[in-house]
N, CA, C and O of each residue as an XYZ file, in Angstrom:
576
protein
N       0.843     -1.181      0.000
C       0.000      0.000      0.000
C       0.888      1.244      0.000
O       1.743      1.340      0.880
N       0.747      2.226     -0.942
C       1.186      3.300     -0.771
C       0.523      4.278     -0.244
O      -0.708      4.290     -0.215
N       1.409      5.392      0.328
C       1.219      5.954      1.478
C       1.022      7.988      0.711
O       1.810      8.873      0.380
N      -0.530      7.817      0.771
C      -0.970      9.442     -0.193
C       0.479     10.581      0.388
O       1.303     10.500      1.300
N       0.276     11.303     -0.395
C       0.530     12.698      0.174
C       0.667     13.529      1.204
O       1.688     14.073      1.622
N      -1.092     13.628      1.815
C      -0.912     14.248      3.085
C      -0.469     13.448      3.912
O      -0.108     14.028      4.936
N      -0.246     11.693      3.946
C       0.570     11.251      5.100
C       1.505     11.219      5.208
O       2.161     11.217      6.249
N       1.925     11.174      3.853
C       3.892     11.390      3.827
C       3.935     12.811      4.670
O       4.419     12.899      5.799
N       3.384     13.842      3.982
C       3.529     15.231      4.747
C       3.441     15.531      6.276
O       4.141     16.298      6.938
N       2.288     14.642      6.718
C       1.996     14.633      8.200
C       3.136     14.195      8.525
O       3.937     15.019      8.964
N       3.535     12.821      8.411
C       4.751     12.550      9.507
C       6.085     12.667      8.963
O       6.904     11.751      9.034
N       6.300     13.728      8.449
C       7.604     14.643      7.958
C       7.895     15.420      9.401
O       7.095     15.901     10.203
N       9.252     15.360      9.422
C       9.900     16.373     10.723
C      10.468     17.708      9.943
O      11.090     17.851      8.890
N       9.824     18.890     11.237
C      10.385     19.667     10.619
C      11.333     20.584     11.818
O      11.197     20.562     13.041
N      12.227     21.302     11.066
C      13.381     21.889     12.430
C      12.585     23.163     12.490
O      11.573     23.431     11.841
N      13.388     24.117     13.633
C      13.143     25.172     13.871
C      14.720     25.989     14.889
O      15.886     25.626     15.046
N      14.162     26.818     15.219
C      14.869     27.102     16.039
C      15.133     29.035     16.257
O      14.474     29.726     15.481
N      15.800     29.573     16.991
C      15.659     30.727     17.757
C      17.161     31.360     16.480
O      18.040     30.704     15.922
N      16.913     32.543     16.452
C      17.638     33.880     15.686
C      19.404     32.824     15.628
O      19.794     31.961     14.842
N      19.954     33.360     16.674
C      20.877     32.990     17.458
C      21.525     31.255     16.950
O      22.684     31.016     16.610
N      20.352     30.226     17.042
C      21.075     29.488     17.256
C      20.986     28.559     18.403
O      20.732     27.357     18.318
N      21.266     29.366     19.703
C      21.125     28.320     20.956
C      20.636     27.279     20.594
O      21.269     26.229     20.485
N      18.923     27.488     20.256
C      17.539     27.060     21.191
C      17.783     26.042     19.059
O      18.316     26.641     18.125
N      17.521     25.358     19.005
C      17.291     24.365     18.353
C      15.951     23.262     18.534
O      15.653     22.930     19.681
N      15.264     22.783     17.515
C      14.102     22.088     17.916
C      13.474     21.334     16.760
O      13.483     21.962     15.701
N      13.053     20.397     16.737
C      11.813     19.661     15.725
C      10.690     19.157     16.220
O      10.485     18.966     17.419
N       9.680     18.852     15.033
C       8.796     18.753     15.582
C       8.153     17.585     14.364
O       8.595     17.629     13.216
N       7.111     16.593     14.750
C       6.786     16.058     14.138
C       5.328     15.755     13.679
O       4.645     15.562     14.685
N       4.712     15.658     12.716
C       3.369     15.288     11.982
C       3.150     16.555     12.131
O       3.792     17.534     12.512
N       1.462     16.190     11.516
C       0.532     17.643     11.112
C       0.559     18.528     12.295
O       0.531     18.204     13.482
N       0.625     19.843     11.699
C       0.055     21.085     12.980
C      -1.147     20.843     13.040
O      -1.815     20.279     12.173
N      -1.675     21.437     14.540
C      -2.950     21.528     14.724
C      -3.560     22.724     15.135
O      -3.168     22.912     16.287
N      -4.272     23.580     14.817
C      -5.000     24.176     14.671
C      -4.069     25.632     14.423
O      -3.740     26.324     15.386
N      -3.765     25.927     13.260
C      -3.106     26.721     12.775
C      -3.473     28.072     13.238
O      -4.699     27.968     13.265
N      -3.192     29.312     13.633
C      -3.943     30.445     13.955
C      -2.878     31.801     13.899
O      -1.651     31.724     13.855
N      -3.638     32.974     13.914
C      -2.761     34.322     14.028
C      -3.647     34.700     15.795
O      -4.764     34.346     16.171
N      -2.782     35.373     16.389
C      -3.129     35.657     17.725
C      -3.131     37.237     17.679
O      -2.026     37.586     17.263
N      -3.907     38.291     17.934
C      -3.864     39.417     18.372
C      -3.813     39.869     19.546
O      -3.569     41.065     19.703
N      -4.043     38.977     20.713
C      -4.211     39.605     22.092
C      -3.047     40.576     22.254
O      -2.147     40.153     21.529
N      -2.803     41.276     22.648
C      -2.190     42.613     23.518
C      -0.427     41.538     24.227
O       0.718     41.973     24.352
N      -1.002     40.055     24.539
C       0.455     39.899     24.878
C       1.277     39.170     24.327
O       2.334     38.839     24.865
N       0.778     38.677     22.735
C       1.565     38.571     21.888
C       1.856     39.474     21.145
O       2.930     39.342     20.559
N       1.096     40.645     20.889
C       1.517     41.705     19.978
C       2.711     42.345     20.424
O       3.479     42.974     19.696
N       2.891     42.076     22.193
C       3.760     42.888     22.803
C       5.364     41.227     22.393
O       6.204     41.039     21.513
N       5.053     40.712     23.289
C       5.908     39.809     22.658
C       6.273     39.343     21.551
O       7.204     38.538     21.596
N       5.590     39.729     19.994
C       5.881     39.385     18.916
C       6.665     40.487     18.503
O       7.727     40.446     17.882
N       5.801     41.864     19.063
C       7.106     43.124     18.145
C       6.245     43.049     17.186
O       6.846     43.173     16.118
N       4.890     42.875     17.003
C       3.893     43.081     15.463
C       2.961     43.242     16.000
O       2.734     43.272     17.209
N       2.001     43.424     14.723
C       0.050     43.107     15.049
C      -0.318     42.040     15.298
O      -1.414     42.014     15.858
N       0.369     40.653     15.026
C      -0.170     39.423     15.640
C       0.800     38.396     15.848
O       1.916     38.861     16.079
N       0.737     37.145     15.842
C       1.841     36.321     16.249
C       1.014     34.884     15.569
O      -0.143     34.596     15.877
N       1.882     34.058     14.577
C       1.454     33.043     13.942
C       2.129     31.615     14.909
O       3.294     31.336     15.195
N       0.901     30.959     15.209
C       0.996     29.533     16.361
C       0.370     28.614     15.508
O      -0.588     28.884     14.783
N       1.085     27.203     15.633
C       0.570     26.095     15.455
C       0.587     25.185     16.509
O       1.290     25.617     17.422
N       0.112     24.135     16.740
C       0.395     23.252     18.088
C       0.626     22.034     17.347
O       0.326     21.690     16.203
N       1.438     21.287     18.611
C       2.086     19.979     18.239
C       1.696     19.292     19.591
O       1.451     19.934     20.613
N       1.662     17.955     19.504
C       2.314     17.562     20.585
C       3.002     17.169     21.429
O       3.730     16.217     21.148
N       3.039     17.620     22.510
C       4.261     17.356     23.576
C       5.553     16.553     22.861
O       6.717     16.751     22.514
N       4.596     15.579     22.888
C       5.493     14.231     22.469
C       6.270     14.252     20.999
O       7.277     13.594     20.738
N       5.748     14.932     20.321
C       6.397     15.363     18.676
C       7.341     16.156     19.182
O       8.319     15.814     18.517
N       7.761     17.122     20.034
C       8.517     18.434     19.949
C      10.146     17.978     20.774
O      10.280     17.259     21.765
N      10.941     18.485     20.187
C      12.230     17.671     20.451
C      13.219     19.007     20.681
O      13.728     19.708     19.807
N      13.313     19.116     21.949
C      14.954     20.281     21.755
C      15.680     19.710     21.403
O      15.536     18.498     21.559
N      16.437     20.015     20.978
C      17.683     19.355     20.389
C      19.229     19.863     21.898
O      19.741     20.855     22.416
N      19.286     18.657     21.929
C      20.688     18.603     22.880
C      19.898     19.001     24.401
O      20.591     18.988     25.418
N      18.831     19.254     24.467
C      18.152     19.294     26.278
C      17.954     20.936     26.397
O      17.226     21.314     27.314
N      18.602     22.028     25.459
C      18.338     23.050     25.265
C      16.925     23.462     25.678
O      16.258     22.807     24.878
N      16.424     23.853     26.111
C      14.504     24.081     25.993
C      14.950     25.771     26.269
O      15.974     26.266     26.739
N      13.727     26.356     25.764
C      13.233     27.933     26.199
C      13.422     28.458     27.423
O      13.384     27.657     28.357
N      13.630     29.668     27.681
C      12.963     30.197     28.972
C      11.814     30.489     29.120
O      11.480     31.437     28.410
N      10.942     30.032     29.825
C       9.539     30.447     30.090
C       9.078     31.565     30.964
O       9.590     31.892     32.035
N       8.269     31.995     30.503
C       7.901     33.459     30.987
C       6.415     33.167     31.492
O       5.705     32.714     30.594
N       5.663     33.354     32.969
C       4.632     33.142     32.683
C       3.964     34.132     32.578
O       3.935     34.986     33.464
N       3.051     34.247     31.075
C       2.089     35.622     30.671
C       0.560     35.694     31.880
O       0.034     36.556     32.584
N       0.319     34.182     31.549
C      -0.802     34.249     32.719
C      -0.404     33.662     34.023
O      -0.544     32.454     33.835
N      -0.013     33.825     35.159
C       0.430     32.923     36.579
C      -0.598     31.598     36.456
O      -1.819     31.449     36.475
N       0.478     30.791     36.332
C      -0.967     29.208     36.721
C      -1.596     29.037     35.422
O      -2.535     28.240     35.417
N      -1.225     29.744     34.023
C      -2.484     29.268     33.082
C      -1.537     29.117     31.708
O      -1.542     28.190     30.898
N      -0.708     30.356     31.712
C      -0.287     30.200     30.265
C       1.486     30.529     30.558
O       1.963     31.427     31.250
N       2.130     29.576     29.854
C       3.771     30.324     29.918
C       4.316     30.305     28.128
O       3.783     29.565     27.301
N       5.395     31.216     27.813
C       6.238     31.763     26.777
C       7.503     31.260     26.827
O       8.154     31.195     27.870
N       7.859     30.928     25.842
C       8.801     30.254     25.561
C       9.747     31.016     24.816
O       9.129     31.560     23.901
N      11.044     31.331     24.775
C      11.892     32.486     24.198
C      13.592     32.215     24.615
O      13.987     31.927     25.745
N      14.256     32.351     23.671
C      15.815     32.699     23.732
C      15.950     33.464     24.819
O      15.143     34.392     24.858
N      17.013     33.360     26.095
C      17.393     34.047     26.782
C      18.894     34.986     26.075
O      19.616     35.774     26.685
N      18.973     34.642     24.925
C      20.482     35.618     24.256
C      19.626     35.989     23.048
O      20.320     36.824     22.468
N      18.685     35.857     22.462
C      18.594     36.849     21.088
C      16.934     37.003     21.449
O      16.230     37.539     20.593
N      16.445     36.634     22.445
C      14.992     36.917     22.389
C      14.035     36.724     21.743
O      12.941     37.274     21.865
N      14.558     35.403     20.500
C      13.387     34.862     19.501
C      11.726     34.078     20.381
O      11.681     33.094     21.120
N      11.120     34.552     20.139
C       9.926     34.204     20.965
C       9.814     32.503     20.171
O      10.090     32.274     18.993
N       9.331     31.467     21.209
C       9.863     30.127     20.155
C       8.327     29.126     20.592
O       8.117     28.140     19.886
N       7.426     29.408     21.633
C       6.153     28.196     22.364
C       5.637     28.668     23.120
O       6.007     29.715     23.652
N       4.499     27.964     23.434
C       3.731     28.208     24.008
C       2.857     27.072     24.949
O       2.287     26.077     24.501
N       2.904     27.421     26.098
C       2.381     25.767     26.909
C       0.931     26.957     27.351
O       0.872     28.163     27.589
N      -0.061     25.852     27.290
C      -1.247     26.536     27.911
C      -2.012     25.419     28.913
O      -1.956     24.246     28.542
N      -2.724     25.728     30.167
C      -3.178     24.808     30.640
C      -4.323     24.395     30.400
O      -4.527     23.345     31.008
N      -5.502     24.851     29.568
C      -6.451     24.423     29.096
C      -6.112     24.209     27.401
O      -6.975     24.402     26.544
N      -4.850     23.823     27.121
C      -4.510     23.036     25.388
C      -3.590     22.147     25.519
O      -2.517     22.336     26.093
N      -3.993     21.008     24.935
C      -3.238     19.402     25.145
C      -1.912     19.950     24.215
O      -0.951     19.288     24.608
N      -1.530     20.764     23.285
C      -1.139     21.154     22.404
C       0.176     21.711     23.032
O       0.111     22.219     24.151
N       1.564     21.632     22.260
C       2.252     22.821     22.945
C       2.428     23.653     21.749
O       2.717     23.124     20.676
N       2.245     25.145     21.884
C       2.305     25.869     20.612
C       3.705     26.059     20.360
O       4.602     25.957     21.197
N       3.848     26.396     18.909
C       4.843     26.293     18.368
C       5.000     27.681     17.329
O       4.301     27.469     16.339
N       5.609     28.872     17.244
C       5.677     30.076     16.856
C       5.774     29.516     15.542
O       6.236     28.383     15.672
N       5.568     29.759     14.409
C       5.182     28.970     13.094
C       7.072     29.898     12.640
O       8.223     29.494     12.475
N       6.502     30.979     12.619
C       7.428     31.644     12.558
C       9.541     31.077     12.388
O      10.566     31.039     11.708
N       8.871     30.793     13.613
C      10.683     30.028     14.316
C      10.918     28.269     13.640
O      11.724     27.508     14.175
N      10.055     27.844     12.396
C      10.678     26.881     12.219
C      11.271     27.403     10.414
O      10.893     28.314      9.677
N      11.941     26.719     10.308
C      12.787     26.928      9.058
C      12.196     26.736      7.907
O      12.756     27.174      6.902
N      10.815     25.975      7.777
C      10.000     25.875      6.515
C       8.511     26.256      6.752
O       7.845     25.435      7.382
N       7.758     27.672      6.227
C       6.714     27.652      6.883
C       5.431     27.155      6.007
O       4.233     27.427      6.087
N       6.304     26.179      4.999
C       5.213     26.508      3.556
C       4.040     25.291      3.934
O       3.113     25.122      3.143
N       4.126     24.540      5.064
C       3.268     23.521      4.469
C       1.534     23.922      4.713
O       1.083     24.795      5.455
N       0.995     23.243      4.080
C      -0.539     23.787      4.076
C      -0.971     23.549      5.383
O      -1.497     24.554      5.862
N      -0.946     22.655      6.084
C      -1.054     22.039      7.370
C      -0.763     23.447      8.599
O      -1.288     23.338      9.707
N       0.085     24.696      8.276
C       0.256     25.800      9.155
C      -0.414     26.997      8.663
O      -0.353     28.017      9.348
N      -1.197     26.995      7.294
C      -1.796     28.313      6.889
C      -2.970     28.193      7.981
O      -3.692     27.208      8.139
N      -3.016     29.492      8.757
C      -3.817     30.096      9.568
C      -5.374     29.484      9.288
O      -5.722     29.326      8.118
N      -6.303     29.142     10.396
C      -7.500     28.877     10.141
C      -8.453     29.580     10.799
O      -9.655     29.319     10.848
N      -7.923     30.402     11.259
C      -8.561     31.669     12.311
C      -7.330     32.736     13.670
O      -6.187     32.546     14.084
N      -8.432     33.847     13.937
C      -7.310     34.565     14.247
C      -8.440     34.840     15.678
O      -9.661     34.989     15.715
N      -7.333     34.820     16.819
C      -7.759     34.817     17.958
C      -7.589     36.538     18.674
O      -6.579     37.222     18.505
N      -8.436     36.849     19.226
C      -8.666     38.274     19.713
C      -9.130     39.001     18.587
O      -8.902     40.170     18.899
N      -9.678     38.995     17.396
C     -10.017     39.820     16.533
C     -10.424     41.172     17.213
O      -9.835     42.067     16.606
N     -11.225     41.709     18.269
C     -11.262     43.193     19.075
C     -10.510     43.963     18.889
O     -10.751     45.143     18.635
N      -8.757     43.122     19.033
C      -7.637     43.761     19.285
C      -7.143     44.095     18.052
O      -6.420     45.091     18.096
N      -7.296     43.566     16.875
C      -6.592     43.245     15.780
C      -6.333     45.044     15.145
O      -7.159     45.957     15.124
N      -5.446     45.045     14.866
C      -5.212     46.346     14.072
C      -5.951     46.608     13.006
O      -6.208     45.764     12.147
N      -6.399     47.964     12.985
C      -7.668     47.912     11.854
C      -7.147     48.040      9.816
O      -7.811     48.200      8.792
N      -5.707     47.867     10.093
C      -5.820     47.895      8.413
C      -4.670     47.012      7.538
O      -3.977     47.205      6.540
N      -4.927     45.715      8.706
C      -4.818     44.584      8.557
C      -5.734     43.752      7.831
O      -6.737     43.937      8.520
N      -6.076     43.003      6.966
C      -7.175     41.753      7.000
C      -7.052     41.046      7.855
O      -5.940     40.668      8.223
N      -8.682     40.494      8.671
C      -8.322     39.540      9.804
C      -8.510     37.891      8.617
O      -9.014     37.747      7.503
N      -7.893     37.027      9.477
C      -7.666     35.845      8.797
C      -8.814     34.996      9.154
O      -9.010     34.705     10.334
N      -9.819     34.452      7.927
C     -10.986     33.712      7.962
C     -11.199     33.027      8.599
O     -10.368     32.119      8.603
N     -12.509     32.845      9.713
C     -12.687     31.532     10.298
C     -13.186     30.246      9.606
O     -14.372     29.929      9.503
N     -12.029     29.479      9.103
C     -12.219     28.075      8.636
C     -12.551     26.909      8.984
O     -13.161     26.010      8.405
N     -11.910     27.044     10.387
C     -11.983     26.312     11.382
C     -12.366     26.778     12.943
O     -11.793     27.632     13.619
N     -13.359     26.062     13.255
C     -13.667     25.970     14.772
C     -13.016     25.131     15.427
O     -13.389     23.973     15.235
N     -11.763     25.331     16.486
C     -11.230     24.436     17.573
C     -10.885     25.383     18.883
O     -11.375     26.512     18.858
N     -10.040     24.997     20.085
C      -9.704     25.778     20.768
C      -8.273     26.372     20.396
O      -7.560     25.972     19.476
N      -7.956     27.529     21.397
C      -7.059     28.319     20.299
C      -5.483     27.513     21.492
O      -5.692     27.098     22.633
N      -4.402     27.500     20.966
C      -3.176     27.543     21.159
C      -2.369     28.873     20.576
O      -2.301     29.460     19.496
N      -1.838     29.005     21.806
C      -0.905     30.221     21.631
C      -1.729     31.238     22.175
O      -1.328     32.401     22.219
């Protein structure tokens, strides 16, 4: 039996990693629930109008050499940030209500696959007004 397309694609690894170097990482199979984030504390932590997250899980996501992020927690007890302590590349996201750990789409080295184009954009309120907000395609819970 041969094995279509999107499954070859799903369980393809892909790298990533922070400006710098340090922080190194892969991750494996499909993203899940692709999204742009506007809230106020990624805009502040991205340095933009929004911040592009995909989630993986736990178990897919690999530092490379034991390296992991520094975590920052944005919410105490709910949500922490993941980031270079030498170049400040913003790199995950752990949330306590998402099985998911997010993954800055951004910080991996290939962003083309279809599996990470955005399927909705979280905080739209906040969103800068002369931006397009990104279509809701999908209904799930948000990561990142």
């Amino acid at each position: 039996m041969n094995a279509t397309p999107d499954i070859v694609a799903a369980a393809r690894e892909r790298s990533g990693g922070c400006l710098c170097g340090r922080i190194r990482f892969t991750v494996q199979g499909e993203a899940v629930y692709p999204h742009t984030c506007s809230c106020s504390h990624c805009q502040k932590l991205g340095g933009g109008p929004m911040m592009w997250w995909a989630g993986f899980a736990p178990e897919d996501v690999t530092w490379i050499n034991g390296v992991e992020p520094t975590w920052f927690e944005t919410f105490p007890g709910e949500a922490k940030r993941g980031f270079c302590p030498d170049c400040g590349s913003r790199l995950a996201a752990i949330d306590s209500d998402v099985p998911e750990l997010g993954i800055v789409v951004t910080a991996l080295n290939d962003t083309s696959g279809p599996d990470l184009v955005p399927v909705n954009q979280s905080f739209r309120d906040n969103s800068v007004h002369w931006l397009p907000q990104v279509p809701d395609t999908q209904k799930k819970s948000p990561v990142g």
